[in-house]
C-alpha positions as MATLAB code, in Angstrom:
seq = 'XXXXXXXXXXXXXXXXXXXXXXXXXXXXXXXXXXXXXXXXXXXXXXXXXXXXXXXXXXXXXXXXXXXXXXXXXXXXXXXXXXXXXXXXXXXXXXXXXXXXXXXXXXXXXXXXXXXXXXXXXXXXXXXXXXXXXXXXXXXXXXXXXXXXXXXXXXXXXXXXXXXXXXXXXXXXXXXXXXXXXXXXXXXXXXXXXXXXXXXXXXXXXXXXXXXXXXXXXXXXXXXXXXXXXXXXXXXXXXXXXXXXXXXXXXXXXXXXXXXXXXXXXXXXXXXXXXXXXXXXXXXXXXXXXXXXXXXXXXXXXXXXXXXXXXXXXXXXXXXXXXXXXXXXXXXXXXXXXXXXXXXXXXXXXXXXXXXXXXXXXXXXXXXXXXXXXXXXXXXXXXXXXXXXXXXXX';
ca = [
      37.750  108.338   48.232;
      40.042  105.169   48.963;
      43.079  107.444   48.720;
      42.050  109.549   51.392;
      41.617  106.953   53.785;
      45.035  106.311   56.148;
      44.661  102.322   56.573;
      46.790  101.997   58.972;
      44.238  103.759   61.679;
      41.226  103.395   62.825;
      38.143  105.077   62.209;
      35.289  106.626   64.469;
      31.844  105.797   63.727;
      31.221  109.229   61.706;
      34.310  108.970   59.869;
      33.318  105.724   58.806;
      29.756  106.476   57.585;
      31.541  109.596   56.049;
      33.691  107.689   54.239;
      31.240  105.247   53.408;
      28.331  107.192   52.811;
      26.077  105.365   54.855;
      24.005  105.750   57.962;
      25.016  104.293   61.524;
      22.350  101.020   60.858;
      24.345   99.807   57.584;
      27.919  100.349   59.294;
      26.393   98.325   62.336;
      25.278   96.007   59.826;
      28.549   95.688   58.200;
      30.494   95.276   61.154;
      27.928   92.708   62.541;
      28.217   90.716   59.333;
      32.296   90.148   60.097;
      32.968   92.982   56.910;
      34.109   95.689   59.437;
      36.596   94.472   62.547;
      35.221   96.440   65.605;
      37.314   97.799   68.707;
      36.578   99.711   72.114;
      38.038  103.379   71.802;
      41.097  103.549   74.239;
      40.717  106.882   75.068;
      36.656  106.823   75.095;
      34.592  104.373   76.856;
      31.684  104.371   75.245;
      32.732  104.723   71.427;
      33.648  102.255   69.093;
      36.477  102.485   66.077;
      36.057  100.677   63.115;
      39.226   99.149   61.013;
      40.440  101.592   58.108;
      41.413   99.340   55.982;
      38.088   96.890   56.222;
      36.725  100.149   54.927;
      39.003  100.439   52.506;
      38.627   97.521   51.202;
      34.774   97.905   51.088;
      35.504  100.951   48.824;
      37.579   99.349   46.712;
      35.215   96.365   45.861;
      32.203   98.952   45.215;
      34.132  101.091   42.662;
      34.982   97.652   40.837;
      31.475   97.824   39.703;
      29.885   94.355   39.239;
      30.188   94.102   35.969;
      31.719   90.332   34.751;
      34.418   91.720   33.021;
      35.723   94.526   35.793;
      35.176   91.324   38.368;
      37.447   89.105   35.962;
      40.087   91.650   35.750;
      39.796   92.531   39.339;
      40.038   88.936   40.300;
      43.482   88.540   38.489;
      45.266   91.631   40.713;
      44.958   90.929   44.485;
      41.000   90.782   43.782;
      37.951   88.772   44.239;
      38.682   85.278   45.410;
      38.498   82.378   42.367;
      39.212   79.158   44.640;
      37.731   77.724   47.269;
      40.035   76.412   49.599;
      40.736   74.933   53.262;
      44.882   75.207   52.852;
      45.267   79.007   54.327;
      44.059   82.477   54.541;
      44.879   86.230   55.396;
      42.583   87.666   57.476;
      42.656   90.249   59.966;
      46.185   90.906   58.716;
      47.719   87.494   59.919;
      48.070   84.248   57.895;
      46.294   80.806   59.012;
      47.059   76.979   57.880;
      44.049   75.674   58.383;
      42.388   78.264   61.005;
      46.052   78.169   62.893;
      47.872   81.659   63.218;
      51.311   80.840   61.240;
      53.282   83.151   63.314;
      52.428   80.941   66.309;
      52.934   77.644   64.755;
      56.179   79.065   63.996;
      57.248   79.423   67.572;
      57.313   75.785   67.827;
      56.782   73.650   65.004;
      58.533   72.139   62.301;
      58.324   72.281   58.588;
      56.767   68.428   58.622;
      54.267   69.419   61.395;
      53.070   72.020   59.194;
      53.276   70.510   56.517;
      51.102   67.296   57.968;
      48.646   70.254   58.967;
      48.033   71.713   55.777;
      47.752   68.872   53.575;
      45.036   67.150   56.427;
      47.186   64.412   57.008;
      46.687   62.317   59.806;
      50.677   61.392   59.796;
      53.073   63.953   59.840;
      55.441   63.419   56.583;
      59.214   63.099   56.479;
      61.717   65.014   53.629;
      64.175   62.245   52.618;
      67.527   63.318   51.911;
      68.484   61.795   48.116;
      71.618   62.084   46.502;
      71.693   65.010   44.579;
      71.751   65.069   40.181;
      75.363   65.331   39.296;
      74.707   68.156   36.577;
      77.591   70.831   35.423;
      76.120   74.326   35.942;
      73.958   76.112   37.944;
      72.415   75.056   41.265;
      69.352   76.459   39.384;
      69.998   74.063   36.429;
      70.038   71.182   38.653;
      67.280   71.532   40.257;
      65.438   72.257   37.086;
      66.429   69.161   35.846;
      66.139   67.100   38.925;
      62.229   68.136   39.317;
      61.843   67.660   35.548;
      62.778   63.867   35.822;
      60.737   63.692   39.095;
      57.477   65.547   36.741;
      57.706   61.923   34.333;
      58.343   59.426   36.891;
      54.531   58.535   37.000;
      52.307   57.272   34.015;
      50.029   59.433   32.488;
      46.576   58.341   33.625;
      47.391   57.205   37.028;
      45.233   58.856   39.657;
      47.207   57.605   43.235;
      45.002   57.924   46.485;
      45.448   60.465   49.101;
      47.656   58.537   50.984;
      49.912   57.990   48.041;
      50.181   61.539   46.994;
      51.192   62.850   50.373;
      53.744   60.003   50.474;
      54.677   61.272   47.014;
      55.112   64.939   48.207;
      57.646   64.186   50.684;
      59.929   62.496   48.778;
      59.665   65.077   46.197;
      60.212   68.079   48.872;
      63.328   66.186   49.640;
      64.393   65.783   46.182;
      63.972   69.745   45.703;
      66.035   70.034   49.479;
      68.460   67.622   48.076;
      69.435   69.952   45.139;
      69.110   72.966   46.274;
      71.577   72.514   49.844;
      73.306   69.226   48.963;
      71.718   68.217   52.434;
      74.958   65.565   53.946;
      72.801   63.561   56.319;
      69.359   61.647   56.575;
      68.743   61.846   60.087;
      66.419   64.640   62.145;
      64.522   67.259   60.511;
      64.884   69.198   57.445;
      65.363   72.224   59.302;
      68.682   70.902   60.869;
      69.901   68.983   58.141;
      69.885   72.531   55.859;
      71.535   74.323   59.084;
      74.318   71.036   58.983;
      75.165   71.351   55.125;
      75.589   75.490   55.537;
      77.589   74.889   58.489;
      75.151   76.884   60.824;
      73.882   74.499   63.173;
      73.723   77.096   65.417;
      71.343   79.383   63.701;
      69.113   75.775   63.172;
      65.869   77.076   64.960;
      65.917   80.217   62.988;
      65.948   78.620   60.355;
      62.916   75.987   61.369;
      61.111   79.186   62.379;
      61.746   80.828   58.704;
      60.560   77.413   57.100;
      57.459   77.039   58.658;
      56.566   80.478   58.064;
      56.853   80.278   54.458;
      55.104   77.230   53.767;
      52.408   78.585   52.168;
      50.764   82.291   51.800;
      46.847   81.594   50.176;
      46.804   81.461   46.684;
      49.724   83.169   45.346;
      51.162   83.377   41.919;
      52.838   79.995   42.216;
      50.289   78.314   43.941;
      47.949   79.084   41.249;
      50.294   77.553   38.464;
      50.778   74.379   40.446;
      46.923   74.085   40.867;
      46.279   74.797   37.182;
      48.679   72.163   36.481;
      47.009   69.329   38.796;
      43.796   70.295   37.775;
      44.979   68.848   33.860;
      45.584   65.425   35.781;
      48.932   65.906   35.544;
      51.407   64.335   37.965;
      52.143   66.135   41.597;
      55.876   66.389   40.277;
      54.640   68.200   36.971;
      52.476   70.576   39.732;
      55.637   71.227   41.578;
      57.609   72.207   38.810;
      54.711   74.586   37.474;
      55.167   76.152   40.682;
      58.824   76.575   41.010;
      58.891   78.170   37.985;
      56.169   80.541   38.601;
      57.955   81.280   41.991;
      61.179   81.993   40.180;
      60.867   85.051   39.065;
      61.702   88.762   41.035;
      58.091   89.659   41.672;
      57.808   86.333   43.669;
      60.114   83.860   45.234;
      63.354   86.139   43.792;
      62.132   89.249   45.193;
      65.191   89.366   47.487;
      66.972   90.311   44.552;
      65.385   93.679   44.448;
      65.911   94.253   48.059;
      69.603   93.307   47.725;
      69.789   96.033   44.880;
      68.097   98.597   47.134;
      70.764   97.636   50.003;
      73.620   97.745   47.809;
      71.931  101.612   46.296;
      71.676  102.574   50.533;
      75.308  101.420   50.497;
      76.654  103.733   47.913;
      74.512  106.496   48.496;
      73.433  106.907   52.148;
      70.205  105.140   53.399;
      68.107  107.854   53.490;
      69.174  109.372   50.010;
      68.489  105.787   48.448;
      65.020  106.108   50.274;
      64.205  109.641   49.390;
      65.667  109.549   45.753;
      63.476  106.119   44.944;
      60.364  107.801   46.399;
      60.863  111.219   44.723;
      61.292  109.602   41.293;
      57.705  107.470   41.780;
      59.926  103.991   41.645;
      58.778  101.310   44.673;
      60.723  100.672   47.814;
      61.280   96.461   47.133;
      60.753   94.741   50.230;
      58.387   97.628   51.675;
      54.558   97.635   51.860;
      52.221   94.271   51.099;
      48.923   94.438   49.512;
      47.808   91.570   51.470;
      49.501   93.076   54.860;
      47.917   97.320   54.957;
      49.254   96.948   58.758;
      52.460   94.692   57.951;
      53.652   91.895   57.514;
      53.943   89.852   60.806;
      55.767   87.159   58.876;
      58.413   89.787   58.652;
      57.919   91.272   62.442;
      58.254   87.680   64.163;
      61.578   86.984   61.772;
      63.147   90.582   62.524;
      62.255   89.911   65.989;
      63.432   86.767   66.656;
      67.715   87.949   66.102;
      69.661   91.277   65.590;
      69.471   92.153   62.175;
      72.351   93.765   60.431;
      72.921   97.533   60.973;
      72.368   98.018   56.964;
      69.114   96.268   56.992;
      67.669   97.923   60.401;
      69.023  101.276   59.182;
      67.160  101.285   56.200;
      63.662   99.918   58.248;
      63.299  103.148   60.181;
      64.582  105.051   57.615;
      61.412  104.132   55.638;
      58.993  103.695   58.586;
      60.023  107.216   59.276;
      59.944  108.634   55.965;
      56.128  107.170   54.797;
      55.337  104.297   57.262;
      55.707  101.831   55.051;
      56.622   98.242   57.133;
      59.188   95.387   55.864;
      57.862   92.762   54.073;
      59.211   89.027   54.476;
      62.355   89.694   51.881;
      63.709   92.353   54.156;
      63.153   90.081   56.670;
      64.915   87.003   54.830;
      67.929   89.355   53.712;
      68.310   89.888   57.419;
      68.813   86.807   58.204;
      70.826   85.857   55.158;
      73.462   88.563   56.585;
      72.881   87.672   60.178;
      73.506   84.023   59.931;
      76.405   84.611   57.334;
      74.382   82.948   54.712;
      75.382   81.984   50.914;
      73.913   85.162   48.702;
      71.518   81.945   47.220;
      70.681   80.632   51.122;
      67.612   83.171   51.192;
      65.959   81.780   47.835;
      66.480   78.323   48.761;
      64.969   78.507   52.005;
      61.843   80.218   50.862;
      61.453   77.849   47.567;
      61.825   74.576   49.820;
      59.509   76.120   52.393;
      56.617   76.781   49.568;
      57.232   73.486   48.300;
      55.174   72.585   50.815;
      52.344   74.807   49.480;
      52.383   73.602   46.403;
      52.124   69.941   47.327;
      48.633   71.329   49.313;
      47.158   73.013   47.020;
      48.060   70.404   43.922;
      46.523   67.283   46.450;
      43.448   69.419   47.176;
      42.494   70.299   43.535;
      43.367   66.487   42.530;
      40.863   65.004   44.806;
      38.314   68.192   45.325;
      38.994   70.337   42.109;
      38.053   70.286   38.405;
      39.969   71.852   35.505;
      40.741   74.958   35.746;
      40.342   76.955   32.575;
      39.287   80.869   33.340;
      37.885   82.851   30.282;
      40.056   85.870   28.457;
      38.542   88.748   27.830;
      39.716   90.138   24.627;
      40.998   93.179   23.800;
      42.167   92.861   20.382;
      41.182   94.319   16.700;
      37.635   94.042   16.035;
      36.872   90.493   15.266;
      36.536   89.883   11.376;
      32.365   88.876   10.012;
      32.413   85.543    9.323;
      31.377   85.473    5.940;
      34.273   88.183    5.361;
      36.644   85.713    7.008;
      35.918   83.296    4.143;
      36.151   85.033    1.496;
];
């Protein structure tokens, strides 16, 4: 039934109880409980439409079943929600800090004002610029090891007030800044300090706009690891480097990777042959579609907006729009700007890991003063578990 619904429209009231399979008073009731978004029809007065993917979504959750272990697994894949928290949410396919649309904020603010607005602080922080490890190897490397000395800097055991810890999470944002861009001054914001050490001053507010953006999505992937990890009363630099990791990998932060590859494949090939080829064979489109985004991502919209992307990367967002609909996702957005501003190929990953940073400083100072330990339950699948008095024997 979910499969045959086309999210990105909207429904009249008999398609909905159709799909549904429910009379007019429980879709009222629905939409009257906030579970169904509501609008005027356009083209008819008089009749309402009801969001697609609302319904969708109510679909989805009813063939979960509630039984505990389809709600445990469900939770784990873009499911049920597991934390409560006053950081950020999707809703209505846009992202909030704190009940603020993050698009909006973006238009103006910088990456401390948001920053000072999702972790509640009543002062609005400041990243210092630190002299960077001196480390052969890999900017990666570096900053691995850089965070790593910042994760033992406090004793075990010490529990720091609020105060403290958002003190502590700006000099350890500009610790990670510090590595990552070799930042060559102290003065102004972060913003224009990572535009200055790229030699790109010009392109500063883009990148400001980019920043704030990014600063934290709800509870992603690494967002969850850097909670887990502050829940154990670990310090906030052990939190931050549970998240970087988790936010290293190509399904996450590094997901520009994939979209490079696909470039590179529309390159070689032709854009729409790339396209076409990819979707005949069953393999994803990187970069295209969001789970949390059925309408599209309008992190990605403001971004691609906001400049003239290169020819490569617009080609190959109507090619797909054209060819199934599907809408860019942030990565597009952030190879865009990689090419536009004439970016380092690494630029685009540091941007977006110094941008969550900020995340994961929120949501590791919210679960040390309002969380517990955080140990979910597994729900094995293994061989049959041996008796007991067998196991003995």
């Amino acid at each position: 039934m979910i499969d045959s619904i086309n999210v990105k429209n909207w429904m009249s009231q008999e398609e909905a109880c159709e799909a549904l399979g429910v009379r007019r008073q429980t879709l009222y009731a629905y939409a009257s409980r906030g579970q169904i978004e509501v609008r005027g029809d356009p083209e008819h007065a008089n009749r309402n439409l009801y969001r697609g993917s609302d319904i969708a979504g109510l679909l989805k959750k009813r063939s979960l079943g509630r039984a505990r272990n389809k709600i445990a697994a469900s939770t784990m894949a873009w499911g049920e929600p597991i934390i409560n928290t006053s950081i950020s949410t999707i809703a209505r396919g846009r992202l909030f800090y704190r009940g603020k649309d993050a698009v909006r904020l973006a238009a103006t603010a910088t990456l401390e004002e948001a920053a000072g607005l999702l972790w509640a602080s009543a002062d609005v922080p400041r990243f210092p610029t630190v002299e960077p490890l001196r480390l052969a190897g890999t900017v990666g490397a570096r900053v691995y090891a850089a965070m790593g000395m910042a994760a033992a800097e406090r004793a075990i055991g010490e529990t720091p007030g609020f105060d403290a810890l958002c003190d502590e999470g700006a000099r350890l944002i500009g610790r990670l800044a510090s590595n990552l861009v070799q930042l060559r001054t102290d003065d102004g914001p972060l913003h224009a300090r990572i535009a200055d050490a790229w030699g790109v001053a010009h392109h500063a507010d883009l990148l400001r706009r980019v920043l704030v953006m990014l600063a934290d999505q709800e509870l992603s992937s690494s967002a969850f690891a850097a909670r887990v990890t502050a829940s154990t009363g670990a310090s906030l630099g052990a939190s931050l480097v549970a998240g970087l990791a988790a936010f290293s990998g190509p399904m996450h932060g590094n997901a520009i990777v994939p979209v490079r590859e696909l470039l590179d494949e529309a390159r070689r090939v032709g854009t729409e042959a790339a396209v076409r080829a990819r979707r005949s064979a069953g393999r994803s489109l990187p970069g295209f579609g969001h789970e949390l985004y059925p309408q599209g991502d309008p992190r990605a919209a403001a971004l691609l907006s906001a400049f003239e992307p290169p020819d490569e990367v617009r080609a190959l967002v109507e090619c797909v729009e054209r060819i199934d609909g599907s809408k860019p996702t942030i990565d597009v957005a952030l190879a865009a700007l990689a090419g536009h501003c004439g970016l380092a190929e690494d630029a685009a990953f540091a941007l977006f890991c110094i941008a969550r940073s900020v995340g994961w400083i929120a949501h590791s100072i919210e679960q040390m003063t309002n969380g517990s330990l955080l140990r979910p339950r597994a729900h094995y699948v293994g061989p049959p578990v041996a008796d007991t008095d067998e196991a003995t024997r």
